[in-house]
Backbone as ProteinMPNN parsed JSONL, in Angstrom:
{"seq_chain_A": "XXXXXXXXXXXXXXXXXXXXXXXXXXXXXXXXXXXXXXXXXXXXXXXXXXXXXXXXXXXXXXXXXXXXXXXXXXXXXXXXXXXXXXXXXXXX", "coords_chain_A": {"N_chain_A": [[0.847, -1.18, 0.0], [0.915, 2.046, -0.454], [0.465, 4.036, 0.845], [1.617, 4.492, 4.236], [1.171, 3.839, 7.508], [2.452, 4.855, 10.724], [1.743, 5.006, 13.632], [2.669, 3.145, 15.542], [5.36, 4.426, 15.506], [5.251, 6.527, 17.132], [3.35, 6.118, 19.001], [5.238, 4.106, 20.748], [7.02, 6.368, 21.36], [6.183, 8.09, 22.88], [5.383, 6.322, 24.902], [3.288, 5.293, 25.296], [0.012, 3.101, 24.993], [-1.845, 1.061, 23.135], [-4.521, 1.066, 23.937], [-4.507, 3.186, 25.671], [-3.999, 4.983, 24.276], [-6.163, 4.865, 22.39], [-8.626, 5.16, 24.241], [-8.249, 7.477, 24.793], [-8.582, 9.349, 22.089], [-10.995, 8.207, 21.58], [-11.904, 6.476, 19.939], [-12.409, 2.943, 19.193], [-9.928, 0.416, 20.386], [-10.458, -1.619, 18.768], [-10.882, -0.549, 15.929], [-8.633, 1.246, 15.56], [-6.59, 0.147, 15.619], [-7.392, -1.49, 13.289], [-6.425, 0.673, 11.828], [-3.549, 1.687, 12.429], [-2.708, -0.639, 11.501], [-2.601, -0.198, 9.029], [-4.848, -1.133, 7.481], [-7.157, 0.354, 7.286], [-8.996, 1.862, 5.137], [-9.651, 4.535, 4.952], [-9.508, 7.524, 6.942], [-11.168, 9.817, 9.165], [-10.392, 13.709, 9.179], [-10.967, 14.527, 11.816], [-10.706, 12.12, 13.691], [-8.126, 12.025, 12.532], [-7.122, 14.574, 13.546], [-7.628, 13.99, 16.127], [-6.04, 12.108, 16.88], [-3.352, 13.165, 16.4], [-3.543, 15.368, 18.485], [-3.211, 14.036, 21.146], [-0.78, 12.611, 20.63], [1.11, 14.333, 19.928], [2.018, 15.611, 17.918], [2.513, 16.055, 14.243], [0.503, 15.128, 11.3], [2.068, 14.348, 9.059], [3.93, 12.665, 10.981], [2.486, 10.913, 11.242], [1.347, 9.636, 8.822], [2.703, 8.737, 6.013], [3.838, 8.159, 2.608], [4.389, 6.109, 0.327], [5.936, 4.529, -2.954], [5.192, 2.536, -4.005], [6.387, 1.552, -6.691], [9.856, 2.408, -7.485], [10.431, 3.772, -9.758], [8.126, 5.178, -10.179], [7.751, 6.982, -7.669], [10.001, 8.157, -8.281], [9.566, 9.696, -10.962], [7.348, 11.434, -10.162], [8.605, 12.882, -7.724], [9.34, 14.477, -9.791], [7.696, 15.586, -11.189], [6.274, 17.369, -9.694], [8.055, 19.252, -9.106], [8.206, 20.316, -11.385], [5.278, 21.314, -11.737], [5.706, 23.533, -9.425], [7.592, 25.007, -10.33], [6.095, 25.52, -12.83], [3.952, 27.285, -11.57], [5.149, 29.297, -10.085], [5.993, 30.313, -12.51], [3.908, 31.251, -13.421], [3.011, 33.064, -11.638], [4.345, 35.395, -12.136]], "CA_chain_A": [[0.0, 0.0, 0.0], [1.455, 3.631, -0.719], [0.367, 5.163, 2.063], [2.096, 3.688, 5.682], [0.864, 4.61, 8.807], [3.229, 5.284, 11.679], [1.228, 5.725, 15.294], [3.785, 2.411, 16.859], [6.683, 4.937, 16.599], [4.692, 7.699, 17.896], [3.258, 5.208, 21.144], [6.96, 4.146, 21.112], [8.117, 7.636, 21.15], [4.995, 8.666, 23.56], [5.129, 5.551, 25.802], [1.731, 4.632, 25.797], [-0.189, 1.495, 24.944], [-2.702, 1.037, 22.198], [-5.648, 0.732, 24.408], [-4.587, 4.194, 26.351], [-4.66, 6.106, 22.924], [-8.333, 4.765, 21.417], [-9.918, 6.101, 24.927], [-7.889, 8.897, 25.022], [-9.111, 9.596, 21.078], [-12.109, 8.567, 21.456], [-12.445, 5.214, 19.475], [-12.19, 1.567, 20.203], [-9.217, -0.082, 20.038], [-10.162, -2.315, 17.357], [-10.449, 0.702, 14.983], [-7.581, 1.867, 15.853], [-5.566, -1.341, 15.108], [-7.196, -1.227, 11.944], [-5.579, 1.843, 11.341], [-2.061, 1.012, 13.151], [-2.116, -1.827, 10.961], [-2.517, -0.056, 7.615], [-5.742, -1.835, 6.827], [-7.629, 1.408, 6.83], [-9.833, 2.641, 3.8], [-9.917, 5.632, 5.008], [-9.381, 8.465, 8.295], [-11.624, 11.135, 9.126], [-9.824, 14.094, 9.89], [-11.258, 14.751, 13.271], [-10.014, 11.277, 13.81], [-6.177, 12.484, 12.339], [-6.544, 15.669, 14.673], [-7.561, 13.286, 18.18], [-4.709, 11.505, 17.171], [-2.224, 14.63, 16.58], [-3.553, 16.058, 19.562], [-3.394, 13.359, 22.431], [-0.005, 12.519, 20.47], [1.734, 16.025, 20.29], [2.45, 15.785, 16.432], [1.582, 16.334, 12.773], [-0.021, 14.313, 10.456], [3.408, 13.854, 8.758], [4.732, 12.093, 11.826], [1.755, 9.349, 11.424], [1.559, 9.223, 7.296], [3.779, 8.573, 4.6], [3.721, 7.667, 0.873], [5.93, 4.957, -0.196], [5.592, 4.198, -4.201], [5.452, 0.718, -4.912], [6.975, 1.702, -7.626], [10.716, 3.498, -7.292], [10.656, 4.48, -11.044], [6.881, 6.16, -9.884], [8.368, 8.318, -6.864], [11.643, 9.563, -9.458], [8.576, 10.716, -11.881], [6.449, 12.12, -9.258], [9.606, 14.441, -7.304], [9.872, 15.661, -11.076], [6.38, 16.053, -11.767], [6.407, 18.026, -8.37], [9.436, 20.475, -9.383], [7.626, 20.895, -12.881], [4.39, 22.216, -11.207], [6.073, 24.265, -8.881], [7.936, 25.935, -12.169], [4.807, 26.71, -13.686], [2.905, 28.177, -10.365], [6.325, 30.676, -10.245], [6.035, 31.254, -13.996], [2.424, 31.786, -13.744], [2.725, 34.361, -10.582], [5.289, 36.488, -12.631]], "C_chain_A": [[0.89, 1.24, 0.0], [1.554, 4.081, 0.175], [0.822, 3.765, 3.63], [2.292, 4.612, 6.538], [1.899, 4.22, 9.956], [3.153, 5.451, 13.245], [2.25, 4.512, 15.472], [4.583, 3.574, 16.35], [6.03, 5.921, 17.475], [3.759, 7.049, 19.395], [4.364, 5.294, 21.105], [7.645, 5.509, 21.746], [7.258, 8.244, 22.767], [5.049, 7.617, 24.994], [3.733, 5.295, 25.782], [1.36, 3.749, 24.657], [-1.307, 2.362, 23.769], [-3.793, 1.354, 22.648], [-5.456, 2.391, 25.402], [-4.692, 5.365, 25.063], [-5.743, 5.959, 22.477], [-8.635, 5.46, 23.023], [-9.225, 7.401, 24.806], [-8.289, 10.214, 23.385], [-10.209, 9.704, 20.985], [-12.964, 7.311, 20.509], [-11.795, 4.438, 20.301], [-10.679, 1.372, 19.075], [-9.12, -1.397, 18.674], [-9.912, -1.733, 16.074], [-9.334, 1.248, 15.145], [-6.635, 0.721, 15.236], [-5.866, -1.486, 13.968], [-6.468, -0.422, 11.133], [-4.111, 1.991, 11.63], [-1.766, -0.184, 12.215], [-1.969, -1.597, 9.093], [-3.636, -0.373, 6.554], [-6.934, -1.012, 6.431], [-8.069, 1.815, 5.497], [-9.379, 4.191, 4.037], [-9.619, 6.381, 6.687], [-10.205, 9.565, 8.323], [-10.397, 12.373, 9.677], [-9.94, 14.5, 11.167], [-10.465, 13.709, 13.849], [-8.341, 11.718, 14.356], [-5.778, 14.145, 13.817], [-6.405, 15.408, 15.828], [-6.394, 13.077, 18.153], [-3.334, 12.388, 17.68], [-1.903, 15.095, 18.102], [-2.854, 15.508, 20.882], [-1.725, 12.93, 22.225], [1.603, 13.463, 20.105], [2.646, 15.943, 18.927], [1.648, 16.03, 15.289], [1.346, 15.578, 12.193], [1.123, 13.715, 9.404], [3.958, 12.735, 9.174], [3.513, 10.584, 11.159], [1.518, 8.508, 9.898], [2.352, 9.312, 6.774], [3.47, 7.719, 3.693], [4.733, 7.069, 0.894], [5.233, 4.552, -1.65], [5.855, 2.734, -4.109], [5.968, 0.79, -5.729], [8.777, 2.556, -7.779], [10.446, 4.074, -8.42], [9.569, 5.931, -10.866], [7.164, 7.234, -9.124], [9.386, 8.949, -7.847], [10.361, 10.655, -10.338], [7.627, 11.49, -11.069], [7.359, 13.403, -8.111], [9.496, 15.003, -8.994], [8.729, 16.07, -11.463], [5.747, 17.171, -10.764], [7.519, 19.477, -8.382], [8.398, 20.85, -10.53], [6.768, 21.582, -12.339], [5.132, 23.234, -10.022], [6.795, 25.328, -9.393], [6.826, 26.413, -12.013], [3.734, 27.296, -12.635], [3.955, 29.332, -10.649], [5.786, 31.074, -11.516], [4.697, 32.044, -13.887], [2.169, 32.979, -12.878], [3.492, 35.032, -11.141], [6.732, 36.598, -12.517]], "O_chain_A": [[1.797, 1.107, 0.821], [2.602, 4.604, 0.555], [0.415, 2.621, 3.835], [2.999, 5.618, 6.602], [2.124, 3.011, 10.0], [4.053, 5.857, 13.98], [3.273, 5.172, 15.656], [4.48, 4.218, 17.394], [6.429, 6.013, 18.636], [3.654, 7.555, 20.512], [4.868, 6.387, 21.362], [8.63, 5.556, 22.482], [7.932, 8.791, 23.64], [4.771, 8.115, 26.085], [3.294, 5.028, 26.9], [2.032, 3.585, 23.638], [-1.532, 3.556, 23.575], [-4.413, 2.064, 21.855], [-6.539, 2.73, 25.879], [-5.385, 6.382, 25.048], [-6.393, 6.941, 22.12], [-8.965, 6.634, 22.854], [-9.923, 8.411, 24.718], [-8.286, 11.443, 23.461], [-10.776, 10.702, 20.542], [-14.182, 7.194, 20.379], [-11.111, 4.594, 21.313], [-10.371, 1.745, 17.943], [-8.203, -1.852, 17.99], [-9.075, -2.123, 15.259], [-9.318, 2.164, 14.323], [-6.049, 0.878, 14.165], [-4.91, -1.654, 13.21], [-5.984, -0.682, 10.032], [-3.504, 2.582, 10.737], [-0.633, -0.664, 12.183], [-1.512, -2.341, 8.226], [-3.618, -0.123, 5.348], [-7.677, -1.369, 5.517], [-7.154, 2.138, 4.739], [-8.777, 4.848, 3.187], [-9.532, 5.573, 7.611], [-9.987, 10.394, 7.439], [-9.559, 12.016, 10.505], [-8.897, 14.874, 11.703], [-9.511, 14.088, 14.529], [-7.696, 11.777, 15.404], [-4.834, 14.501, 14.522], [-5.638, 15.948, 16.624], [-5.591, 13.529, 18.969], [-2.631, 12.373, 18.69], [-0.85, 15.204, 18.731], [-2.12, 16.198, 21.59], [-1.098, 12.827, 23.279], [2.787, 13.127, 20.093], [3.85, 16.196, 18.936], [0.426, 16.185, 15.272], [2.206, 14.726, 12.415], [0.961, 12.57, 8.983], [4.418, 11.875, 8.423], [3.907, 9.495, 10.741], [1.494, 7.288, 9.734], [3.039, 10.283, 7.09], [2.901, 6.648, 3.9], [5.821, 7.384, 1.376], [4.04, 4.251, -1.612], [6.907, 2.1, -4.192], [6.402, -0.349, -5.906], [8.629, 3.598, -8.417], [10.106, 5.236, -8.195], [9.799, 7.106, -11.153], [6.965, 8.366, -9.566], [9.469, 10.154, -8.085], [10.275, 11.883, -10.342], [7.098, 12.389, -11.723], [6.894, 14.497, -7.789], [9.64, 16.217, -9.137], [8.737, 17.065, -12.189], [4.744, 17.793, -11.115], [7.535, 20.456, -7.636], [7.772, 21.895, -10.349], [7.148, 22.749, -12.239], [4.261, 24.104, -10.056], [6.66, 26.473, -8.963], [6.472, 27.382, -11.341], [2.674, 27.75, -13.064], [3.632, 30.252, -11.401], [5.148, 32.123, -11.612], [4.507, 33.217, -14.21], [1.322, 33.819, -13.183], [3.543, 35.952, -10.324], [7.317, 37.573, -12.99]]}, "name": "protein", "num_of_chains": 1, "seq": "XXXXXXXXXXXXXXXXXXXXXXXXXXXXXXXXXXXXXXXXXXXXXXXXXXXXXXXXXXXXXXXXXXXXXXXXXXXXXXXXXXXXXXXXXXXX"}
């Protein structure tokens, strides 16, 4: 999957248990493990902000993109520089 979620380093980093972050969020720990485990469809962001909050970071710290593809990330930093060109060109 592309996207890999991150909350074990952030318990790790935080000390606390799985089952002290869902009450302290606000879901159950089985949802939560869905989401700790990557198996996730989807996050609300209210969700991503309990988490942030109770965990004293950014949404950075808990997501990341990984290409299945390396060739896909090389074309995607360059497809990423290119639009960032043409926003400059386009502001003057």
């Amino acid at each position: 999957m592309p996207i890999s979620v991150d909350i074990d380093v952030m318990l790790a980093r935080r000390k606390m248990s799985v089952g002290e972050l869902a009450d302290r969020v606000g879901i159950t720990p089985a949802n939560l493990a869905v989401l700790k485990n990557g198996r996730a469809k989807a996050v609300r962001f209210a969700t991503l902000a309990a988490l942030c909050e109770v965990l004293r970071c950014q949404p950075g710290d808990l997501l990341r993109w990984e290409a299945d593809d390396p060739a896909a990330e090389a074309v995607g930093a360059v497809g990423a520089v290119e639009a960032v060109e043409a926003a400059e060109a386009a502001d003057g």
